[in-house]
C-alpha positions in Angstrom: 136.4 55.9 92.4 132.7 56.2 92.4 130.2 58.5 90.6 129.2 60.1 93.4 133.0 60.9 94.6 134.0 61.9 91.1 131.2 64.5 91.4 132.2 65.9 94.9 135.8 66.3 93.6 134.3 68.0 90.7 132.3 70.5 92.3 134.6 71.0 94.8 137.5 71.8 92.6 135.3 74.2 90.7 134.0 76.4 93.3 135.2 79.7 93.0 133.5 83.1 95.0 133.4 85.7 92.1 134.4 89.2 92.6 132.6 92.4 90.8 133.9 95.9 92.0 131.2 97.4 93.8 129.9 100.6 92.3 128.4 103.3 94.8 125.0 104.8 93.2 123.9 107.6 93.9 121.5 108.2 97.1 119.5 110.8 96.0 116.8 110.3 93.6 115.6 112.4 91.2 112.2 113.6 91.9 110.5 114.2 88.5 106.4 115.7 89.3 104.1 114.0 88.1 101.4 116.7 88.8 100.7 120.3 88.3 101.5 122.6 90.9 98.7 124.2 92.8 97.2 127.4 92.2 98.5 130.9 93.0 96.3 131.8 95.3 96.4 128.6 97.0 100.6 128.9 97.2 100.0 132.8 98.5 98.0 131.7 101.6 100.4 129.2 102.2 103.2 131.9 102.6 101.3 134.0 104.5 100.6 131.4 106.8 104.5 130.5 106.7 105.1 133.9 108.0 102.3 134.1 110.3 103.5 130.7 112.0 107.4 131.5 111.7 106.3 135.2 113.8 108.4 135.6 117.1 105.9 134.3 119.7 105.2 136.1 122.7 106.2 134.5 126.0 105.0 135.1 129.4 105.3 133.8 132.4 108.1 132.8 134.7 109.9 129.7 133.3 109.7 126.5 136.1 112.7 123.8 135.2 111.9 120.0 135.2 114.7 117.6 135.3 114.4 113.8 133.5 114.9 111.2 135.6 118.3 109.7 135.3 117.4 106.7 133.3 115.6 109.2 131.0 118.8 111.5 130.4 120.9 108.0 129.7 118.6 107.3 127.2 118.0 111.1 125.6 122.3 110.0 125.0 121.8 107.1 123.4 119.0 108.3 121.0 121.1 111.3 120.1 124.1 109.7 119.0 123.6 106.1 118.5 120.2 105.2 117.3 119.9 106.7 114.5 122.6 105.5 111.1 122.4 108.8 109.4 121.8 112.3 111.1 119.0 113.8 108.3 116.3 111.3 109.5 115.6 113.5 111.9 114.1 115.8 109.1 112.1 112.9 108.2 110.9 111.6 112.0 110.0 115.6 112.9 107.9 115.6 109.8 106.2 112.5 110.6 105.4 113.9 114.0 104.2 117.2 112.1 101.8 115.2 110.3 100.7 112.7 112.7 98.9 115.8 114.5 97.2 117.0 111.5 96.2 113.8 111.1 94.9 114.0 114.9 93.2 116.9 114.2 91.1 115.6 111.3 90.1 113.0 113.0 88.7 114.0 115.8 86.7 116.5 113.7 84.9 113.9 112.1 84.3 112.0 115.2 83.1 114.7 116.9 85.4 114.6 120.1 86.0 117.4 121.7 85.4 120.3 123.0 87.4 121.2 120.0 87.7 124.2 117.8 85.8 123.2 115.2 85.5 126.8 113.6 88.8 127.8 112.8 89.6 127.8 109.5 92.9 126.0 109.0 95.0 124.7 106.1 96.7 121.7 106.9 100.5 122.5 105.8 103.4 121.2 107.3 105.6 124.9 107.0 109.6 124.6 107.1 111.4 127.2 107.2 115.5 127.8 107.3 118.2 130.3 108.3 121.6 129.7 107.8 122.5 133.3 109.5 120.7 132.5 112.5 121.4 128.6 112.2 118.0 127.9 112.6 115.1 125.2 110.9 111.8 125.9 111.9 109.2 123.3 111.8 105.5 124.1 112.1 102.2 122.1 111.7 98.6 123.5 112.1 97.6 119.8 114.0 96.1 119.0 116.9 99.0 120.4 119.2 99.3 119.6 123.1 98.0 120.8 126.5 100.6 121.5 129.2 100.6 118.4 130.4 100.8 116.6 126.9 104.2 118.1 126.0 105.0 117.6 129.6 104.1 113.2 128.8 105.2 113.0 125.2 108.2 115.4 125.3 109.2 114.9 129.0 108.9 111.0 128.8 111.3 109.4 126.2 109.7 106.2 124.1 106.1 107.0 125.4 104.7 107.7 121.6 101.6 110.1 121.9 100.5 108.4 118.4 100.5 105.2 119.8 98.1 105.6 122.5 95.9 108.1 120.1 95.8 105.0 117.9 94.4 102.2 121.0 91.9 104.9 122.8 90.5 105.5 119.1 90.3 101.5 118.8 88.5 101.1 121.9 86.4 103.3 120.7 84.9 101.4 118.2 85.5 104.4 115.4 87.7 104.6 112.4 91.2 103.1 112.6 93.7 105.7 112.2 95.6 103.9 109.4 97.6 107.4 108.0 99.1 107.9 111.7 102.8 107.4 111.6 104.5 107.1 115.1 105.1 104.2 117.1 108.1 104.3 119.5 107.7 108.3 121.1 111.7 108.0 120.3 111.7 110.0 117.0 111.1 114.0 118.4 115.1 113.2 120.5 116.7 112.5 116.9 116.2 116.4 116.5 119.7 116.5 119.3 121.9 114.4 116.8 121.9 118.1 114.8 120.8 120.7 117.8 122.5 122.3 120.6 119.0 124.1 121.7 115.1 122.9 120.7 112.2 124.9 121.6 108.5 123.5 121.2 105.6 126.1 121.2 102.3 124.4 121.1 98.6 125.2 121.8 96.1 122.4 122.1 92.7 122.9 119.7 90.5 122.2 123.0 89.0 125.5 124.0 90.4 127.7 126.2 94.0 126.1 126.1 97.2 128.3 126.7 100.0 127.3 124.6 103.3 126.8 126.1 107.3 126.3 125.1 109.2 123.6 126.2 112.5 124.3 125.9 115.9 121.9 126.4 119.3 121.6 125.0 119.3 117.8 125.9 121.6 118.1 128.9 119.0 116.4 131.2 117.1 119.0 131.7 113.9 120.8 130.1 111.8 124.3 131.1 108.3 125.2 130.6 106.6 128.5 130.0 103.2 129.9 129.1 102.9 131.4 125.9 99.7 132.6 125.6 100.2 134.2 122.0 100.7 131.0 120.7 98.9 129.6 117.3 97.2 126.2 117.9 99.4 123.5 116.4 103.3 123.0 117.0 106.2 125.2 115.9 109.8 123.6 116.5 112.4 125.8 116.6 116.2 123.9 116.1 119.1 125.7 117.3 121.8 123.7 115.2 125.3 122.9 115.9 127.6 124.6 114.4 129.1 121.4 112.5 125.5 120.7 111.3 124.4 124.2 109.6 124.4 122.2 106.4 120.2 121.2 107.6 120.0 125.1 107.9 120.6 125.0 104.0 117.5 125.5 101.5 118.4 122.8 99.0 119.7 120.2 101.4 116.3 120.2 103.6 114.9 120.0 100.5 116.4 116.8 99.2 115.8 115.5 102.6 112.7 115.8 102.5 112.0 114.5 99.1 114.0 111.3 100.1 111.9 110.5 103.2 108.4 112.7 103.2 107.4 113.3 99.9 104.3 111.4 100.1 102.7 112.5 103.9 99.9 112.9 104.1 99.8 116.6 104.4 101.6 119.4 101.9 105.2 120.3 103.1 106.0 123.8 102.4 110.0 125.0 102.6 110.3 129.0 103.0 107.2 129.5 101.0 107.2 127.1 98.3 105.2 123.4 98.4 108.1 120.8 98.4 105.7 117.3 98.2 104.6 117.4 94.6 104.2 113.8 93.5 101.7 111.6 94.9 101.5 107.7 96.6 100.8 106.4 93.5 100.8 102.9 94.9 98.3 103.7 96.9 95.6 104.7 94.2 93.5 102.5 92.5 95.3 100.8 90.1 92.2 101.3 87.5 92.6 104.9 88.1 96.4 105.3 87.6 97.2 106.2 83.6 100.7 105.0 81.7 101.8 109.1 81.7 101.5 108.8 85.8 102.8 105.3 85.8 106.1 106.6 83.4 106.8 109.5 86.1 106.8 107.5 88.9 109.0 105.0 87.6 111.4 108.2 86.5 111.0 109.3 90.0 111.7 106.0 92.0 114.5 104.4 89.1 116.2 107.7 89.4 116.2 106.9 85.3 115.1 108.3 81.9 113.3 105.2 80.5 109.7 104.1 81.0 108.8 101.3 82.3 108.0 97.9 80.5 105.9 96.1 82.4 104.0 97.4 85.8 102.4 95.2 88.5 100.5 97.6 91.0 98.5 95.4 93.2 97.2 95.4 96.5 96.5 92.8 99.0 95.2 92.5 102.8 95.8 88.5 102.5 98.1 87.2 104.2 99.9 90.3 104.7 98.8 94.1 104.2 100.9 95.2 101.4 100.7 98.0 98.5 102.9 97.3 95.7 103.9 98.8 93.0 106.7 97.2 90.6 108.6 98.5 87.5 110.1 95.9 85.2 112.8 98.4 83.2 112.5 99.1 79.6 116.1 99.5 78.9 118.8 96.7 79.0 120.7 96.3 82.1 123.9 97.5 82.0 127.3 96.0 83.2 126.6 97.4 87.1 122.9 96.2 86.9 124.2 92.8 86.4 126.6 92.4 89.3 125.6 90.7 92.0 127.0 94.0 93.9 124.3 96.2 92.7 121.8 97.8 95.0 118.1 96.4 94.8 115.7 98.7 93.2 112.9 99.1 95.6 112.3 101.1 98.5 110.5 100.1 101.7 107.2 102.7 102.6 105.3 102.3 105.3 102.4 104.7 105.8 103.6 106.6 103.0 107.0 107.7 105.1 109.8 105.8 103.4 111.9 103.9 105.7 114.6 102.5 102.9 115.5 103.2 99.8 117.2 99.9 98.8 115.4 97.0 101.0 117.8 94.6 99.6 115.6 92.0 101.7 112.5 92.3 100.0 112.8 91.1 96.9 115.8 87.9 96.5 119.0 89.5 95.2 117.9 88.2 91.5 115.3 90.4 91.4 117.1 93.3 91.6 116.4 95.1 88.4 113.1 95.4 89.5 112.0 99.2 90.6 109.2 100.8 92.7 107.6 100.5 96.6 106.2 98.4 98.6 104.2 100.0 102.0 103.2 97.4 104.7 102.1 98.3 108.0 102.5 94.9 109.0 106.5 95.0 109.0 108.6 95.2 112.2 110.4 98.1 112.7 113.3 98.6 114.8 113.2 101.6 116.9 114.9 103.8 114.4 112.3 102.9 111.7 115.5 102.6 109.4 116.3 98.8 109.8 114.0 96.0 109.7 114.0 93.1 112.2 114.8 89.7 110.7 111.7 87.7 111.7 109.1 85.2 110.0 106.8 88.5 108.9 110.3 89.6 106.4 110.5 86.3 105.2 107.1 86.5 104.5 106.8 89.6 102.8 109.8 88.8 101.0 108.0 85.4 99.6 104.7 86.9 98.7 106.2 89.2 96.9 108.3 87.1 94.7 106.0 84.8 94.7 103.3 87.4 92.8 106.4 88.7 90.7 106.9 85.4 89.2 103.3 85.0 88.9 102.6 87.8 86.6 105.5 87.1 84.3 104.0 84.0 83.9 100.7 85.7 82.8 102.6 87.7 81.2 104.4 85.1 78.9 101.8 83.1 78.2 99.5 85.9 77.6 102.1 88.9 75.8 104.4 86.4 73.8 106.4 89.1 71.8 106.8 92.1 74.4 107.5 89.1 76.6 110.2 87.5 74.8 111.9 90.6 74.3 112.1 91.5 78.5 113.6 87.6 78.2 115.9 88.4 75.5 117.6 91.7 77.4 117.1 90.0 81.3 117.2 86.2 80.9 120.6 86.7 82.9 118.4 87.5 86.5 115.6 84.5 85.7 118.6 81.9 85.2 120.8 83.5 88.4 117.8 83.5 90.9 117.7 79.3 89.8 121.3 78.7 90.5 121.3 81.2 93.9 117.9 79.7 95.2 117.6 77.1 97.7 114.3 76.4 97.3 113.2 73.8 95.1 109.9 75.5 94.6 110.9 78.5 93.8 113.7 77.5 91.0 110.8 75.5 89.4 108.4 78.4 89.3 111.3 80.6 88.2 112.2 77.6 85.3 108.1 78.1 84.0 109.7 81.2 82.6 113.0 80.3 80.8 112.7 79.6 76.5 115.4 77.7 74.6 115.2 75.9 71.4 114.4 72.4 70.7 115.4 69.8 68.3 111.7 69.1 67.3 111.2 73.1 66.4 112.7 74.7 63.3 115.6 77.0 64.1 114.7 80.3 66.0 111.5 79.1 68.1 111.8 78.5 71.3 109.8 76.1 73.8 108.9 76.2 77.4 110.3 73.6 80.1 106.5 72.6 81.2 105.5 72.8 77.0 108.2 70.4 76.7 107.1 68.2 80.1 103.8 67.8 78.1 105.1 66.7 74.7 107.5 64.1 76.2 106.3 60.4 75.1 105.1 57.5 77.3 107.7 56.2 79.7 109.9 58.8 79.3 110.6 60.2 82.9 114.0 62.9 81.7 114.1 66.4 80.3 117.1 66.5 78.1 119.1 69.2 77.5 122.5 69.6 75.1 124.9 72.6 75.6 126.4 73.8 72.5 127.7 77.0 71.1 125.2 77.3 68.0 122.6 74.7 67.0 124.7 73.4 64.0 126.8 72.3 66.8 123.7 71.0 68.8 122.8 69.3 65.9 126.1 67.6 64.8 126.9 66.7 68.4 128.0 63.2 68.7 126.0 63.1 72.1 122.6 63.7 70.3 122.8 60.8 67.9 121.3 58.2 69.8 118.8 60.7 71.1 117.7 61.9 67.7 117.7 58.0 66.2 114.8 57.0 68.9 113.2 60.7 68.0 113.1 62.0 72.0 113.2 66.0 72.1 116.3 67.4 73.4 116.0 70.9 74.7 119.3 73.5 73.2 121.5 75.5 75.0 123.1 77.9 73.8 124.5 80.3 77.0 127.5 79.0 78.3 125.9 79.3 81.6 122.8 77.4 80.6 124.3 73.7 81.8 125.4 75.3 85.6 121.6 76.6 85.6 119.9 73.3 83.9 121.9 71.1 86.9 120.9 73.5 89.7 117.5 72.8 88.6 117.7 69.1 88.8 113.9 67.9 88.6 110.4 70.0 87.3 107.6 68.6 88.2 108.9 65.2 89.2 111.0 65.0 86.3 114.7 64.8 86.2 116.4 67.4 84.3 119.5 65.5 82.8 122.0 66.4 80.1 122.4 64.3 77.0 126.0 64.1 78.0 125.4 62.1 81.4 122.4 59.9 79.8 124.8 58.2 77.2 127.2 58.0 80.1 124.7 56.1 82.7 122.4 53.9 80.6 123.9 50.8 80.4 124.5 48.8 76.8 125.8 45.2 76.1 128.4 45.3 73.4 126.9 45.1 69.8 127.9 43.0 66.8 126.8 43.5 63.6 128.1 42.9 60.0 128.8 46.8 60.2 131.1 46.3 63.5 134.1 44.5 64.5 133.9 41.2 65.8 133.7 40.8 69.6 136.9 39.8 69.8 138.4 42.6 68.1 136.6 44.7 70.1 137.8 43.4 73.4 141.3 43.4 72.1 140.9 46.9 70.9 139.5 48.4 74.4 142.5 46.3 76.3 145.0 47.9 73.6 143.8 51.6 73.8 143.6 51.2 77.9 147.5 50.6 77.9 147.8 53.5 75.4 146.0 56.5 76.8 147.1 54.8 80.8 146.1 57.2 83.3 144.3 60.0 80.9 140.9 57.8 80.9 139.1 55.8 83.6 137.3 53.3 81.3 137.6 52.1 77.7 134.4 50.9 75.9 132.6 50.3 72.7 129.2 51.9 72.4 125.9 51.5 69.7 124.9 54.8 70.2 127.5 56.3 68.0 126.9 56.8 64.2 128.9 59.4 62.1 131.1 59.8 64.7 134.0 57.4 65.5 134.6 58.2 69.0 133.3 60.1 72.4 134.3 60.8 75.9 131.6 61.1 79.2 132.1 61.9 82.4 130.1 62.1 85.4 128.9 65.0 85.4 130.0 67.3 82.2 128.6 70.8 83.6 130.7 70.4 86.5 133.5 69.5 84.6 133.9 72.1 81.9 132.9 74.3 84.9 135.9 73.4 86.8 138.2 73.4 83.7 137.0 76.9 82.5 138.1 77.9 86.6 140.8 76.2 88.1 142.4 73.6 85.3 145.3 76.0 84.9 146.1 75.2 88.9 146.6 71.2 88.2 148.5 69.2 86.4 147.5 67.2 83.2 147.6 63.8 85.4 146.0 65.1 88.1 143.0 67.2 85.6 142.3 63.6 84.1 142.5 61.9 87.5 139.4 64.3 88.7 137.6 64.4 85.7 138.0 60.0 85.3 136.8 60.7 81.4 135.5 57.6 79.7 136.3 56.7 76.2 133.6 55.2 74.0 134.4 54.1 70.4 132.2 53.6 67.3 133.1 50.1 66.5 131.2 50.2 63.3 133.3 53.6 62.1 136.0 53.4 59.3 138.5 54.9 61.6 137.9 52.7 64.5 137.8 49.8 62.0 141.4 51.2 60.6 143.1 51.7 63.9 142.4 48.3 64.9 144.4 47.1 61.6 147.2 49.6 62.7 147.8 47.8 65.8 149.6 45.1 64.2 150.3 46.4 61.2 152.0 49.8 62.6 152.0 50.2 66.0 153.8 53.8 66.2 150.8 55.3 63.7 148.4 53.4 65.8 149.5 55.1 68.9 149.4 58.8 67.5 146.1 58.3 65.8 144.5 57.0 69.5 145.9 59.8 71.1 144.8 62.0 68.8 141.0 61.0 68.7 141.1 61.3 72.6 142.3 64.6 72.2 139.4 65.3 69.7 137.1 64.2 72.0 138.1 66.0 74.7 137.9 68.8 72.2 134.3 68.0 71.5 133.6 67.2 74.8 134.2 71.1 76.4 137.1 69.7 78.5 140.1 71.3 77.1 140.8 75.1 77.5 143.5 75.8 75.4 143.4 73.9 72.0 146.6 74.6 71.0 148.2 71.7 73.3 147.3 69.5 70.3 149.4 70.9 68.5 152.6 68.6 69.0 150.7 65.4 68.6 148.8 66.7 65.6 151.9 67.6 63.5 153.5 64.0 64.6 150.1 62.0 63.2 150.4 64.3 59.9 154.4 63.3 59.8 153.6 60.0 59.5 150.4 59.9 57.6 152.6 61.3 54.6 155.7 59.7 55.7 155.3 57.3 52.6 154.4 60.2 50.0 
């Protein structure tokens, strides 16, 4: 059977899918303010505006009904009840649209488009208010509102998005790009008829003279229009709410919703009187201007947790993509649910300040998942729900930068921060060594290798080294990193694979995780350089057979090997002597010794000893210089039944040594025998 065969069988033996229970976290975060709140007076105008705004408007006029064309009403169905995954985004998208027309309205005033009403003297709020008698929410902005036949184009005409052509004509313009406005697919105003059986818009444009108007509909297909001309410039939208959904007619749950989705608009948010936004987008300050005290809120707030952070990496880039970052490495050590590969990733998805989700699992690679924070792009597609995001190259993209800057500052941050470094290593070495094994890029699991420590057998006990420190200390000729698994490095040290290794004075890396080999294999190469166990270089380099006044001669040798090969049979593959051996009399190799004690550790217990050996095709190696080897050979002749229990039982030894047996206790048998007749003349 060749190498490459014994491998395969190996590796294929030893695959296993693992299983952690998933754990549900909790979806809502803590918010934890960051600020102070506002003035007194400032929160008194605010009510009184509340209750100016929330005021029973006059309407006059006859009403005139308009029906939607019948692709229109088909569609008005399929937004309201299977667009959207959960029914409280329709809190966030009505908030959006709120302040999209603030936004409007500020705009134009520093243009100087118009004619617009320039003098009155607004506060831009976003006021909420609730009733769970009347089963009413009430949303009202103080924006840019609409003309007649602007709620007629933007509410009569699903997917035309008012934003989105605000946005172009201001391009075309050659003035300021609106970069805070929101909207994009004129779909998010028909979520409100997941929850409502009734919705009634009153709005007055801020060009002079403009009547307001309500536009009314209980999304049946049809909509009504009337002339209110009481009506305060801006939009007020009233929501007549199912009966199964009063619960968004609730104080607190509005609340929560909103600090899930809008906390961060552009504009304050005020529920029944009280300002609801309190933290600000910290990612998108200056990161020069942003203290530790701001940083450790923020973290509290997006972590949902009680630590502070460790490290932070707020950056900002328009190259190749526009995004605003800003990344929490966690102070604490991960717990058990951290670790599985079930949890939830840590960062939420933003764009324009208007989160879109709170666990983008596909920003960040699934290793990286103890990292907290946000990331806003305007550059990422969004379906037309703005809740999933469309696998494309842009994702992929994103998703690469960003690791690709992650791995980047913990590189600085190694090299640069040794201690505070090494102990984020000591408590999440676990993710570094996962993302290698899980990664199929061979990039990425050498950039991700730049950051892993282990000991060498050139440093005294307790310091560790670097894979590329160790890449640059390697002598001339020598194209292998060598690694040796071992419990402790007492083991490492006294491992009969490190003998040769340590006689010629090459550095072998130690390994002390149990995990460390799998990772080390995955790896395969750094920088050209192959990454190979001790284990698998005694096994490939090629030796002639040694004789020396210390050995046997080369005929005992060959008599030996043919002896022990009808001895063991079937258990080993191949029966040699080796030089490389010293204080140890014996060894066994196999092809590939992380694969092996991988699929031992896995699926031994469902084959047979025969069929264990005939996958794993050990070889045997013995010291031919060693007392006992020296011995047994004597025994052969001399007593053959002694002979036979002492070869088994330094097979079984080296198996021992070698990782390859999972319960010790089989030895047993054989052990007691070898001691029975060992004393058998005492």
């Amino acid at each position: 059977m060749s190498g490459g065969v014994r491998v395969s069988r190996i590796l294929g033996a030893a695959h296993i899918a693992g299983r952690t229970s998933r754990v549900a976290l909790s979806k809502n975060c803590l918010a934890v303010s960051a600020f102070a709140r506002e003035q007194q007076s400032t929160n008194t105008v605010s009510l009184e505006l509340a209750r100016k705004f929330s005021a029973e408007t006059a309407v006059q006029g006859e009403a005139t009904e308009h029906e939607f064309q019948a692709e229109t009403r088909m569609l008005l169905d399929i937004v309201a009840k299977s667009l959207y995954s959960e029914k409280e985004v329709f809190i966030r998208e009505l908030i959006s649209n709120a302040s999209d027309a603030i936004e409007k309205f500020r705009l134009l005033q520093l243009s100087g488009d118009g004619p617009m009403d320039l003098t009155t003297d607004r506060v831009h709020s976003i006021f909420i208010t609730t009733d769970k008698a009347f089963r009413t929410l009430t949303i009202q902005d103080t924006g840019v509102g609409m003309t007649k036949q602007e709620m007629i184009d933007n509410l009569g005409t699903i997917a035309r998005s008012g934003s989105k052509a605000f946005m172009q004509q201001f391009k075309d313009g050659n003035k300021v790009e609106p970069k805070d406005i929101i909207g994009q697919f004129g779909v998010g105003f028909y979520s409100a008829f997941m929850v409502a059986d009734k919705i009634e818009v009153y709005s007055k444009s801020s060009i002079e003279s403009s009547v307001g108007h309500l536009w009314s509909s209980d999304g049946s297909g049809k909509y009504s229009m009337q002339e209110c001309k009481d009506a305060e410039p801006g939009t007020k939208i009233i929501l007549t709410l199912k009966p199964e959904d009063a619960e968004f007619s609730d104080e607190n749950n509005v609340k929560d919703i909103i600090k899930k989705y809008s906390n961060f608009v552009g504009s304050d948010v005020t529920l029944n009187g009280n300002k609801t936004n309190q933290l600000k987008p910290v990612w998108l300050l200056d990161p020069k201007e942003v203290d530790e005290e701001t940083h450790a809120d923020f973290y509290r707030y997006c972590a949902n947790a009680f630590d502070k952070p460790r490290f932070t990496l707020h950056y900002r880039t328009d190259a190749p993509m526009d995004i605003r970052a800003l990344l929490y490495f966690p102070e604490n050590k991960p717990g058990m649910f951290e670790t599985s590969r079930e949890g939830e990733a840590g960062v939420a998805l933003y764009c324009r300040k208007v989160m879109i989700k709170s666990k983008a699992d596909n920003l960040l690679p699934k290793w990286l998942r103890f990292v907290k924070g946000v990331v806003d792009s305007e550059d990422i597609p969004l379906n037309l729900s703005r809740e999933l995001l469309q696998d494309s190259s842009l994702i992929r993209k994103l998703r690469q930068v960003l690791t690709n800057r992650v791995l980047r500052y913990l590189q600085e941050r190694s090299r640069k921060e040794i201690k505070s470094y090494m102990d984020f290593y000591k408590d999440y070495s676990f993710f570094l060594k996962e993302g290698i094994v899980t990664s199929n890029e061979q990039y990425e699991k050498e950039e991700i290798a730049k950051l892993l420590r282990f000991e060498c057998s050139s440093l005294p006990s307790g310091e560790t080294i670097s894979i590329p420190e160790y890449a640059d200390k390697m002598k001339a000729g020598q194209r292998d990193i060598f690694y040796l698994t071992a419990p402790s490095r007492q083991l490492a040290e006294n491992s009969p694979y490190f003998e040769s290794l340590k006689k010629s004075g090459t550095e072998v890396l130690f390994c002390y995780e149990p995990y460390d080999e799998l990772v080390l294999m995955q790896l395969q190469q750094f920088d050209k350089k192959n990454v190979t166990s001790v284990e698998k270089e005694m096994r490939t380099v090629g030796e002639e057979t040694v004789v020396t006044d210390e050995t046997l001669v080369l005929k005992d040798q060959t008599d030996l090997t043919d002896w022990v090969k009808v001895t063991l049979g079937q258990k080993a593959a191949k029966i040699k002597t080796t030089s490389k051996l010293e204080s140890h009399p014996c060894v066994v190799t196999v092809e590939e010794m992380a694969a092996a004690r991988h699929f031992i550790k896995t699926q031994g217990a469902n084959f047979s000893e025969e069929q264990r050996y005939t996958i794993l095709a050990p070889q045997f190696e013995m010291n031919p210089a060693h007392p006992i080897i020296k011995k047994l050979n004597e025994l052969r002749s001399s007593n053959p039944q002694l002979a036979i229990l002492v070869t088994e039982q330094l097979f079984a030894n080296s198996m021992v040594s070698a990782g390859l047996v999972d319960d010790p206790r089989t030895m047993l048998k054989s052990m007691n025998e070898l001691l029975e007749q060992a004393l058998e003349k005492h």
